[in-house]
N, CA, C and O atoms as CSV, one atom per row, in Angstrom:
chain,resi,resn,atom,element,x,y,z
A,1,UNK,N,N,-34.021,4.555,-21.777
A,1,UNK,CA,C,-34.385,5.777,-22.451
A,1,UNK,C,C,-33.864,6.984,-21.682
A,1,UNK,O,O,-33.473,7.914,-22.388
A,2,UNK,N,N,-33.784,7.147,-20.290
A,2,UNK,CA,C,-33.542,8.397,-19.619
A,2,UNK,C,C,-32.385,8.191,-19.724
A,2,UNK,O,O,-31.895,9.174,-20.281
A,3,UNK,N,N,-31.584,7.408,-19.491
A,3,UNK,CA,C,-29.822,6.763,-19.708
A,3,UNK,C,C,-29.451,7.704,-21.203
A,3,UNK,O,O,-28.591,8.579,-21.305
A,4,UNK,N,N,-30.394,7.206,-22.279
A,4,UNK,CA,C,-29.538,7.992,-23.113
A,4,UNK,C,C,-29.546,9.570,-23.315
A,4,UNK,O,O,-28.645,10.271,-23.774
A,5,UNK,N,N,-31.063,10.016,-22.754
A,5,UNK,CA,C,-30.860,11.356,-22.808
A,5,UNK,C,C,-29.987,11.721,-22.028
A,5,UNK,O,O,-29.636,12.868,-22.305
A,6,UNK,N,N,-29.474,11.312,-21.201
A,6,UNK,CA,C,-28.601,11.807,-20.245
A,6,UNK,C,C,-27.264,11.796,-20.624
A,6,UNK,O,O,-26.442,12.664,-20.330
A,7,UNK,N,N,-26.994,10.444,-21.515
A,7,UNK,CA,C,-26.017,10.867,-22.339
A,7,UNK,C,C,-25.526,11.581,-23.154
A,7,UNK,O,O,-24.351,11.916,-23.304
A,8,UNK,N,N,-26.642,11.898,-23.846
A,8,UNK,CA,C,-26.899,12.938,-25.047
A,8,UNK,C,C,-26.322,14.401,-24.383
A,8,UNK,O,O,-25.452,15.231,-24.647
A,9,UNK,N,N,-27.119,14.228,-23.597
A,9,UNK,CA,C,-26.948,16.116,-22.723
A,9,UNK,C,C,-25.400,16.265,-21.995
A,9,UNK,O,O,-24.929,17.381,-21.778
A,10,UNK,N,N,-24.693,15.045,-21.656
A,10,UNK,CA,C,-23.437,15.340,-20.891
A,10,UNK,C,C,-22.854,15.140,-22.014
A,10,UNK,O,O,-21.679,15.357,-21.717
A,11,UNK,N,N,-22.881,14.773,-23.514
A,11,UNK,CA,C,-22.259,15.111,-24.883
A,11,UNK,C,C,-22.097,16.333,-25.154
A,11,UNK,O,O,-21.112,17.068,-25.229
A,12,UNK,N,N,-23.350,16.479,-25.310
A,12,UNK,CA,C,-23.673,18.205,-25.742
A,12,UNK,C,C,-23.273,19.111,-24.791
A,12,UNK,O,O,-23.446,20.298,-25.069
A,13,UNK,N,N,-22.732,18.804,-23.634
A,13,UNK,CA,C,-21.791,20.029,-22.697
A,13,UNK,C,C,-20.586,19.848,-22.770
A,13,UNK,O,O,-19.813,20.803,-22.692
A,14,UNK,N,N,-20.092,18.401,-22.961
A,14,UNK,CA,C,-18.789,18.376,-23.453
A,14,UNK,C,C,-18.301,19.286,-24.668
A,14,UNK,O,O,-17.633,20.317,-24.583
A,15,UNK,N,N,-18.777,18.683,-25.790
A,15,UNK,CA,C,-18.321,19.637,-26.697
A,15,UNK,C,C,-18.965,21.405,-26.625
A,15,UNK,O,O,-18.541,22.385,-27.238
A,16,UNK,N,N,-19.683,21.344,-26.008
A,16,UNK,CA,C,-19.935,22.942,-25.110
A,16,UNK,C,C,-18.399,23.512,-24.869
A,16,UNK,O,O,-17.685,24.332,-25.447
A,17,UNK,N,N,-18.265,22.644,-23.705
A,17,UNK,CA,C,-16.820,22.999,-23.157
A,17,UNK,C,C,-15.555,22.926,-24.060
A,17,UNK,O,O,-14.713,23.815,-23.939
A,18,UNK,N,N,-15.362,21.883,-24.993
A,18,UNK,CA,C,-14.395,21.870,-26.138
A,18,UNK,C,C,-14.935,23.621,-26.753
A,18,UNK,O,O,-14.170,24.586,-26.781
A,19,UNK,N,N,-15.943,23.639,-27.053
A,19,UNK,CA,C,-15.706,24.760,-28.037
A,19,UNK,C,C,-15.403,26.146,-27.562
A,19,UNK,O,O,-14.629,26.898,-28.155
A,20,UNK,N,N,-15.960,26.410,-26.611
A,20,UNK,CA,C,-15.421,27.721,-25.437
A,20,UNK,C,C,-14.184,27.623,-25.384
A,20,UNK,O,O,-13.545,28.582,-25.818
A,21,UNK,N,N,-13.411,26.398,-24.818
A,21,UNK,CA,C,-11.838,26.154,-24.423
A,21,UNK,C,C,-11.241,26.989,-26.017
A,21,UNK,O,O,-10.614,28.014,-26.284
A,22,UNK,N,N,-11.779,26.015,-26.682
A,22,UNK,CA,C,-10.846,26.503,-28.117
A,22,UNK,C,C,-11.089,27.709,-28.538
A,22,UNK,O,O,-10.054,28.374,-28.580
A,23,UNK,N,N,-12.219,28.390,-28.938
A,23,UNK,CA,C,-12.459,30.116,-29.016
A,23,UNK,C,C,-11.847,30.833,-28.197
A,23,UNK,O,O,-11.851,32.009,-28.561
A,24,UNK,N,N,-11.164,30.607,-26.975
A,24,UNK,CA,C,-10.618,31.172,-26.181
A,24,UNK,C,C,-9.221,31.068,-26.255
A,24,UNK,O,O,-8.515,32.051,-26.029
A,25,UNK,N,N,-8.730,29.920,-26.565
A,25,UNK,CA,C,-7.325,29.727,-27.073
A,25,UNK,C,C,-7.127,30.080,-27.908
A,25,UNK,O,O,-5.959,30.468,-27.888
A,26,UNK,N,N,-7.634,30.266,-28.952
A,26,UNK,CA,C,-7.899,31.096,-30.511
A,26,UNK,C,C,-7.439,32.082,-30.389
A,26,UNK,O,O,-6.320,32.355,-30.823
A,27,UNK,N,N,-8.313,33.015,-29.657
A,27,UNK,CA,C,-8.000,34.731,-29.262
A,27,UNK,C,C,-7.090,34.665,-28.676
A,27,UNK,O,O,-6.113,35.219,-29.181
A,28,UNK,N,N,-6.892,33.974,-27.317
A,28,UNK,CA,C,-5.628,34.442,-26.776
A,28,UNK,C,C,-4.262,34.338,-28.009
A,28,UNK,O,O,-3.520,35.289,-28.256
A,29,UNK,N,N,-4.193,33.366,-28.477
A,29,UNK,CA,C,-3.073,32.697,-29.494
A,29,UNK,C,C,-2.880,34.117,-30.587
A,29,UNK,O,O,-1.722,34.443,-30.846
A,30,UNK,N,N,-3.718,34.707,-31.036
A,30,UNK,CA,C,-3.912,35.165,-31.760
A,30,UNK,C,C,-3.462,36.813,-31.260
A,30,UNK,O,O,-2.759,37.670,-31.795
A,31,UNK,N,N,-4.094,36.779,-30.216
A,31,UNK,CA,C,-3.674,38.543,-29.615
A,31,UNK,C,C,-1.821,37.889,-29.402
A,31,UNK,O,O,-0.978,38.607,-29.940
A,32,UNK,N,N,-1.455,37.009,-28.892
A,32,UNK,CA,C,0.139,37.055,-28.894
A,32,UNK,C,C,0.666,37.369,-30.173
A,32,UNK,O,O,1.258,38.371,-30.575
A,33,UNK,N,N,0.267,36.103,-30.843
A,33,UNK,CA,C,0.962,36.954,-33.027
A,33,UNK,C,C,0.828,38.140,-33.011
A,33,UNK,O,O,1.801,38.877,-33.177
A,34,UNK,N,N,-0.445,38.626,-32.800
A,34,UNK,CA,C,-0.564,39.933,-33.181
A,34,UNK,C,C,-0.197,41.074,-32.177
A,34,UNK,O,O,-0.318,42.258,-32.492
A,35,UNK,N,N,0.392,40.542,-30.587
A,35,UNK,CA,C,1.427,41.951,-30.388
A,35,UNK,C,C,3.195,41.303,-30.326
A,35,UNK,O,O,4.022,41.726,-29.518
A,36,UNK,N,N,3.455,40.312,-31.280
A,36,UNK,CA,C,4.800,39.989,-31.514
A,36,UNK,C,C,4.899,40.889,-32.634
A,36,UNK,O,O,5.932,41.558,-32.664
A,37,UNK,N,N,4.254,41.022,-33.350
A,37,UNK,CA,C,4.183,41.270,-34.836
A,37,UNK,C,C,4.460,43.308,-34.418
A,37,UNK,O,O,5.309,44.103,-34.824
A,38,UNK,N,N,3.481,43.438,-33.624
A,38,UNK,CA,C,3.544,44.741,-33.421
A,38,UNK,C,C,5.114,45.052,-32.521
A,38,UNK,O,O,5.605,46.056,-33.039
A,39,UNK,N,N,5.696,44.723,-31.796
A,39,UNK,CA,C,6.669,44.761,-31.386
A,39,UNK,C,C,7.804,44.577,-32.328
A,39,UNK,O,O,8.710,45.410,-32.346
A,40,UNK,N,N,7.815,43.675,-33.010
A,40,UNK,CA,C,8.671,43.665,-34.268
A,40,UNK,C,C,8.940,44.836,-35.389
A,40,UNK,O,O,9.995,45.103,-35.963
A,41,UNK,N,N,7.364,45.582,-35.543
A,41,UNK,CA,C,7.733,46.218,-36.373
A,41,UNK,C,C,7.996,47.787,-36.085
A,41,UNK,O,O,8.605,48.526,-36.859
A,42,UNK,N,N,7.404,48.199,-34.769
A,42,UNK,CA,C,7.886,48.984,-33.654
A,42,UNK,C,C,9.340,49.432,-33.161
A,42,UNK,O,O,9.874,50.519,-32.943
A,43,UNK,N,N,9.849,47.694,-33.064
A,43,UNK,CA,C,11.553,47.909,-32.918
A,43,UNK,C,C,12.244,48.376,-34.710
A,43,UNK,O,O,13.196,49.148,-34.831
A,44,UNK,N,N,11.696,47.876,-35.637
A,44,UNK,CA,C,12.168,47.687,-36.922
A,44,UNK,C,C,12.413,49.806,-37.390
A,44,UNK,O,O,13.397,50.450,-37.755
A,45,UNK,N,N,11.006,50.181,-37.118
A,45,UNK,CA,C,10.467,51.136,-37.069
A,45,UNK,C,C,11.660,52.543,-36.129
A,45,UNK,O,O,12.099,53.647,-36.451
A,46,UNK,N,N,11.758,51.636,-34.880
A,46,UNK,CA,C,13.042,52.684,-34.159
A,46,UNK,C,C,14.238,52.564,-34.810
A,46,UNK,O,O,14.913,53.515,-34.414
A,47,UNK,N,N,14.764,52.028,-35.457
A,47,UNK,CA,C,16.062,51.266,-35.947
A,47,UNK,C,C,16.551,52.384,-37.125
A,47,UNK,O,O,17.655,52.848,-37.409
A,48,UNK,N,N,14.916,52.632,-37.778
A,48,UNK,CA,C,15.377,52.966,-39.005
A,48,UNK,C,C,14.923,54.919,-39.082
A,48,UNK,O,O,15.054,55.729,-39.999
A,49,UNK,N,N,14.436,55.049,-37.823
A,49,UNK,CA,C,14.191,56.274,-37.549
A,49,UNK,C,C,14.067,56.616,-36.176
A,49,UNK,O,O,13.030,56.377,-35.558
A,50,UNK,N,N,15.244,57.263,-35.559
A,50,UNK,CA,C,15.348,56.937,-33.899
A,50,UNK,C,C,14.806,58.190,-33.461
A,50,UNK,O,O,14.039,58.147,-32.500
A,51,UNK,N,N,15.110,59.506,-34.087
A,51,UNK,CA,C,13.994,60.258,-33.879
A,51,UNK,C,C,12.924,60.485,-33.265
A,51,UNK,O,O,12.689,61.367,-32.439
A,52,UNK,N,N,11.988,59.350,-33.834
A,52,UNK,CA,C,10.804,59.429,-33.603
A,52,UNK,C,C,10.401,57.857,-32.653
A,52,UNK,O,O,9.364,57.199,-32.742
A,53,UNK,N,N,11.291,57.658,-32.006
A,53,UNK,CA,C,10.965,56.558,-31.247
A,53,UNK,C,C,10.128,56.896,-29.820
A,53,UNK,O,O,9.638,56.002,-29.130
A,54,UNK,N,N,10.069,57.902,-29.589
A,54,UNK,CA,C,8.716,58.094,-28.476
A,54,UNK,C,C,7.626,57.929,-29.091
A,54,UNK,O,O,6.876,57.033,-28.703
A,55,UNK,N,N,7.334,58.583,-29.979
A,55,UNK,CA,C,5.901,58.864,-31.122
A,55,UNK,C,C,5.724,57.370,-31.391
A,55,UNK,O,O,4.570,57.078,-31.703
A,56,UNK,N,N,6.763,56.154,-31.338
A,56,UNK,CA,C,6.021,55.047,-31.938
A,56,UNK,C,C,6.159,54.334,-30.562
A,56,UNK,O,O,5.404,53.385,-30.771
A,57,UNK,N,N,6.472,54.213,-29.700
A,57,UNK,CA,C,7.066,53.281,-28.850
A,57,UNK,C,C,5.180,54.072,-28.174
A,57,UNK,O,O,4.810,53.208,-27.378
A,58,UNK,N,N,4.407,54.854,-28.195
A,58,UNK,CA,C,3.513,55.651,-27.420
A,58,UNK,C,C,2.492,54.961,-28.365
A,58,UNK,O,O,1.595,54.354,-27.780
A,59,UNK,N,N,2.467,54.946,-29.672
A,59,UNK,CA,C,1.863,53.936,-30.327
A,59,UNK,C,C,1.701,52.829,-30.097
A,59,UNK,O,O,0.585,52.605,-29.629
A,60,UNK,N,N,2.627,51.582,-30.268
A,60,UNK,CA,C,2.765,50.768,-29.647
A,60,UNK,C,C,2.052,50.495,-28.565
A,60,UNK,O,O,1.022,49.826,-28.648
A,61,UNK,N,N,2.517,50.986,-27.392
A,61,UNK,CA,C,1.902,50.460,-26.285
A,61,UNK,C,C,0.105,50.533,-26.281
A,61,UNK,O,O,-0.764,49.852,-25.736
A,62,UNK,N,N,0.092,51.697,-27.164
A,62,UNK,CA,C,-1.675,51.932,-27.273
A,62,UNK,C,C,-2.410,50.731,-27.943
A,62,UNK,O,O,-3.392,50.104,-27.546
A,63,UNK,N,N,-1.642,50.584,-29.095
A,63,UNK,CA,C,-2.503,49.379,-29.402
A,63,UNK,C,C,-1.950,48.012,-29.057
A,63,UNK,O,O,-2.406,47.174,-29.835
A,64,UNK,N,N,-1.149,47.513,-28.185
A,64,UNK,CA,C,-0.796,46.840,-27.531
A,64,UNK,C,C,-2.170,46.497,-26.622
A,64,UNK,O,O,-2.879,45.517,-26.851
A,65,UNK,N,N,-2.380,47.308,-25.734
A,65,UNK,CA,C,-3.490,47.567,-24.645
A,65,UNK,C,C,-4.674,47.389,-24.978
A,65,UNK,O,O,-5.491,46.741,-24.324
A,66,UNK,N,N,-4.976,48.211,-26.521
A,66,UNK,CA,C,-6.328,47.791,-27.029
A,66,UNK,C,C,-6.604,45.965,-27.499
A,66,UNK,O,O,-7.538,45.226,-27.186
A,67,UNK,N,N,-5.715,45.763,-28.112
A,67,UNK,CA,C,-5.515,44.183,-28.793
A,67,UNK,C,C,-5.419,43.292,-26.753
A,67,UNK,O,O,-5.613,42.165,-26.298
A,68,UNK,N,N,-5.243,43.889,-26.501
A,68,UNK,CA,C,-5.139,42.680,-25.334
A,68,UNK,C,C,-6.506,43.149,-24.562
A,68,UNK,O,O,-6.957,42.389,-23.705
A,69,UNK,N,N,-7.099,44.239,-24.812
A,69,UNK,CA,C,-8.995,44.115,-24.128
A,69,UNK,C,C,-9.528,43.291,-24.928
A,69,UNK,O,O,-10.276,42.379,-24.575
A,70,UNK,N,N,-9.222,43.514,-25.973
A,70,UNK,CA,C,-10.359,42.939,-27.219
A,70,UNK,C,C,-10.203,41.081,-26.562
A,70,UNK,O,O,-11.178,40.404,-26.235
A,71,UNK,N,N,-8.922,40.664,-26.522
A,71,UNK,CA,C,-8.677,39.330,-26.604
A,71,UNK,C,C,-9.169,39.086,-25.000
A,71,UNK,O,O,-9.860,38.087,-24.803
A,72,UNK,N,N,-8.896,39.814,-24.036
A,72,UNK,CA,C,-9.411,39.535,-22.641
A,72,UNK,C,C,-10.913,39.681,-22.833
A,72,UNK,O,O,-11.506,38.678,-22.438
A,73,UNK,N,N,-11.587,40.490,-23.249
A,73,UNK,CA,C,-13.054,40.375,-24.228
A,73,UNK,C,C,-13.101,39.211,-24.916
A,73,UNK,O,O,-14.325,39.319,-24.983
A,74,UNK,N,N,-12.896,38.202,-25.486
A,74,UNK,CA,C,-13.206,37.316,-26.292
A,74,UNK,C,C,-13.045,36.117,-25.526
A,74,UNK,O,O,-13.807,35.162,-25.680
A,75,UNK,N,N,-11.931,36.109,-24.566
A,75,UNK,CA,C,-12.082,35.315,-23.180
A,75,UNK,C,C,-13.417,35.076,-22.054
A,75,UNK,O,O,-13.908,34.185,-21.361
A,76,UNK,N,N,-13.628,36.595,-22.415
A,76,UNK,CA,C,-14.867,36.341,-21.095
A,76,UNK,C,C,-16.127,35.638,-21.860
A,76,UNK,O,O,-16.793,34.751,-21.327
A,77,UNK,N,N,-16.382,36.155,-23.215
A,77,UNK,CA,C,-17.517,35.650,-23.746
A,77,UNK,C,C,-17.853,34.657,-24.435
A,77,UNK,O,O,-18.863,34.645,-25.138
A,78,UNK,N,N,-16.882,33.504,-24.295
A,78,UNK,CA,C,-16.110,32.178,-24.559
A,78,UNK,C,C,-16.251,31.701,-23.459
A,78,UNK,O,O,-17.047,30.762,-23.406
A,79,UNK,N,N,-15.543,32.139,-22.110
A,79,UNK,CA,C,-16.110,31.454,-20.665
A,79,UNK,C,C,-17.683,31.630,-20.754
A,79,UNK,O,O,-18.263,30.556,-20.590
A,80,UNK,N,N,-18.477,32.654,-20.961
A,80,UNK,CA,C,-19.987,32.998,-20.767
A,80,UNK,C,C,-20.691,32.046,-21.680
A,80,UNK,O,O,-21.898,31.829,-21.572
A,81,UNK,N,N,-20.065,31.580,-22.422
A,81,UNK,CA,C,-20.580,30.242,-23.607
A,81,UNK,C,C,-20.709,29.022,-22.885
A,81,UNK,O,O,-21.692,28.296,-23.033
A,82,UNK,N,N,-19.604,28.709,-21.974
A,82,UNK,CA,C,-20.081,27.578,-21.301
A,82,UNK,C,C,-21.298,26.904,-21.127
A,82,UNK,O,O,-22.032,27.662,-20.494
A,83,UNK,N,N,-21.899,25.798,-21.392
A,83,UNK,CA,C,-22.797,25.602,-20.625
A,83,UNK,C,C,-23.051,25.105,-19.611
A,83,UNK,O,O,-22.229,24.230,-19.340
A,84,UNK,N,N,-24.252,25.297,-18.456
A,84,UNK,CA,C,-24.212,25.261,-17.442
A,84,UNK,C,C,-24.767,23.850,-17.342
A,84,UNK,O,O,-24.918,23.323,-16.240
């Protein structure tokens, strides 16, 4: 009987740990698409109006920076999911 609770409970931290790992790979995976995507359309953006390529390239990097707290945010509280 204590054998299986014990099994039970080193189950239930395993997939603990599966699911943190993956919410965390999620976001990270996800903040990359989403500053390829922004870089893409940034360069697309200078190409077709060079002008104004400070004004976007200053863009860019802003939400570049924000999208990568958010995802370094979704990292930490994915590690903080762990269970102990």
């Amino acid at each position: 009987m204590l054998l299986a609770t014990f099994l039970q409970a080193a189950a239930g931290a395993a997939l603990g740990n599966a699911g943190a790992a993956l919410g965390a790979a999620i976001a990270v995976i996800g903040a990359a698409i989403g500053l390829g995507k922004i870089g893409q359309s940034a360069m697309e953006s200078i190409a077709r109006q060079p002008e104004a390529a400070g004004d976007i390239r200053t863009s860019m990097i802003l939400i570049g920076a924000f999208m990568e707290g958010v995802s370094l945010l979704a990292v930490v509280v994915c590690l903080m999911a762990i269970p102990k």
